[in-house]
MILUMTI-436014 format. One line per 2 residues: number of its first residue (from 1); for each residue x, y, z of C-alpha. Coordinates in nm, 3 decimals, padded with zeros to 5 digits. Layout:
<numis>
NUM = X Y Z | ...
</numis>
This chain:
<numis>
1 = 01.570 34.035 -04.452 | 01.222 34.202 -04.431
3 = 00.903 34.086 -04.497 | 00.621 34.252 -04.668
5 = 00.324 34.264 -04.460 | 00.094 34.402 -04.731
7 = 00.003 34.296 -05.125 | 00.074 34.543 -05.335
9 = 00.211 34.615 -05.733 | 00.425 34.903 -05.841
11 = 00.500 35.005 -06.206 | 00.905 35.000 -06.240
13 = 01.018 35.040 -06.617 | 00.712 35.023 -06.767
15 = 00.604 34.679 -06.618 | 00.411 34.581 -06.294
17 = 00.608 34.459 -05.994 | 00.422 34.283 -05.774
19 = 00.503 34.228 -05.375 | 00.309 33.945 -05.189
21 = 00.248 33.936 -04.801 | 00.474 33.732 -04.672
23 = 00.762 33.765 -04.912 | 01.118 33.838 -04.839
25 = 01.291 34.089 -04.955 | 01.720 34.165 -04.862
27 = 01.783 34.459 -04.645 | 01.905 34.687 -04.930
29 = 01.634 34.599 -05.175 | 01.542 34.894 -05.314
31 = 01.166 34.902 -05.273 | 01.305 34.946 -04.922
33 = 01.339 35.330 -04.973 | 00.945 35.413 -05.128
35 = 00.809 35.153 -04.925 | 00.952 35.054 -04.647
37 = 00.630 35.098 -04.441 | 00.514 34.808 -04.606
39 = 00.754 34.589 -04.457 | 00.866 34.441 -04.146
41 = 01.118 34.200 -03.932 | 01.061 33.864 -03.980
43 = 00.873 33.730 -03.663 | 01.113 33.501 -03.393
45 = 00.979 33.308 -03.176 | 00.993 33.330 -02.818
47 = 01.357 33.276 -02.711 | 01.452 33.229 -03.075
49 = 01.634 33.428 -03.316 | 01.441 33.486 -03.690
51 = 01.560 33.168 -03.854 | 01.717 33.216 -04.213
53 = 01.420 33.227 -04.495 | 01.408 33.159 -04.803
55 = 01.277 33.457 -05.095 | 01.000 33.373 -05.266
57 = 01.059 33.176 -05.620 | 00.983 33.356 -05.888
59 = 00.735 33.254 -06.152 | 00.893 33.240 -06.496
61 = 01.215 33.181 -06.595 | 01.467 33.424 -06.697
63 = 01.541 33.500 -07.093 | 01.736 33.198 -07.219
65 = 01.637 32.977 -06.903 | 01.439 32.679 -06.923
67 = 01.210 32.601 -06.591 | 01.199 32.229 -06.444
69 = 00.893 32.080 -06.479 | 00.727 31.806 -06.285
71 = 00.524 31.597 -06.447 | 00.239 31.424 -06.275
73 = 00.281 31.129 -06.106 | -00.092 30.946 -06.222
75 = -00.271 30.924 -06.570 | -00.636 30.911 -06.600
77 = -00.805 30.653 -06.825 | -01.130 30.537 -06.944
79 = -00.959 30.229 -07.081 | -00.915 29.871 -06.804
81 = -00.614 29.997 -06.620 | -00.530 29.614 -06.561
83 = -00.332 29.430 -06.757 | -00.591 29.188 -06.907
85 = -00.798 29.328 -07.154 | -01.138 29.342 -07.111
87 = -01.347 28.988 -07.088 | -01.748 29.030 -07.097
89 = -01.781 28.685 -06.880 | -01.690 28.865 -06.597
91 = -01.937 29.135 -06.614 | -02.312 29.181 -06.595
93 = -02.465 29.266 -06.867 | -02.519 29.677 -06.824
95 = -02.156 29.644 -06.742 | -02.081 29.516 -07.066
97 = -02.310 29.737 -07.261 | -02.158 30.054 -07.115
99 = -01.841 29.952 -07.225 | -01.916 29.859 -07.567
101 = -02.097 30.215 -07.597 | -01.768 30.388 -07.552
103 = -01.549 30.098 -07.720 | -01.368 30.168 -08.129
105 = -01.523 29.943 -08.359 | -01.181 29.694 -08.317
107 = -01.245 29.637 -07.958 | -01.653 29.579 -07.996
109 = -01.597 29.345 -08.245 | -01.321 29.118 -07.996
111 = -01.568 29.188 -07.726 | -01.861 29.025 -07.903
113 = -01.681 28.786 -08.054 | -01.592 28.644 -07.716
115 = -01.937 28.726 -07.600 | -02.068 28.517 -07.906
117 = -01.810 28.196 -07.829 | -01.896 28.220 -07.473
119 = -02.167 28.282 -07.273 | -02.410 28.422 -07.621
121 = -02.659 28.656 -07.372 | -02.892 28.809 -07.586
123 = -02.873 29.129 -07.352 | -02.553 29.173 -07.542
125 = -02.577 29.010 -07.894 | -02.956 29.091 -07.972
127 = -03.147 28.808 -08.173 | -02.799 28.681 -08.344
129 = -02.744 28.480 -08.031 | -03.105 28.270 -08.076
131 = -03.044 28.192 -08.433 | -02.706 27.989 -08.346
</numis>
């Protein structure tokens, strides 16, 4: 195995290749013979023989393959990630405000409607809450 010690793309076939710093390449790779000065040993250290590498993975997939994906492990959410749906009673009332403001009309109208059968702040229900 060598290891490229220097970036660099060729054109093979009409296409760039590209070579990163670091990667490995096999001994009879044939970039070996135009540019073999760009490569080197992999590095032992002291006392210790050049432990087996792994080549670098490749990018895309070949024609007909499909590559593994992993899908991420945590979803962002401007909805209450708990499990209780949100209750104005235990919020102030910017709290609740800023929540109705981004709210569909279906969840305003639950939210008030518990606002208006519990604690009726005008902050929240305007002069609808005096009149009752």
């Amino acid at each position: 195995m060598k290891r490229c010690t220097e970036s660099f793309t060729i054109w093979r076939d009409g296409a760039p290749v590209g070579f990163v710093a670091g990667q490995l390449v096999e001994d009879k790779h044939p970039i070996l013979k135009t540019h073999g000065h760009l490569f080197a040993e992999p590095v032992a250290t002291a006392g210790q023989a050049a432990a087996p590498l792994k080549p670098v993975e490749e990018a895309t997939a070949n024609p007909g393959e499909q590559r593994t994906l992993t899908p991420p492990t945590t979803v962002v959410s401007s909805e209450p990630t708990g499990a209780e749906p949100f209750d104005p009673a235990e919020h102030t009332i910017p709290q609740v405000l800023a929540y109705l403001k981004d709210a569909d009309d279906e969840e305003r109208a639950r939210v008030l409607d518990i606002e208006a059968a519990g604690e009726k702040r005008k902050g929240i229900l305007g002069d609808t809450a005096a009149k009752e």
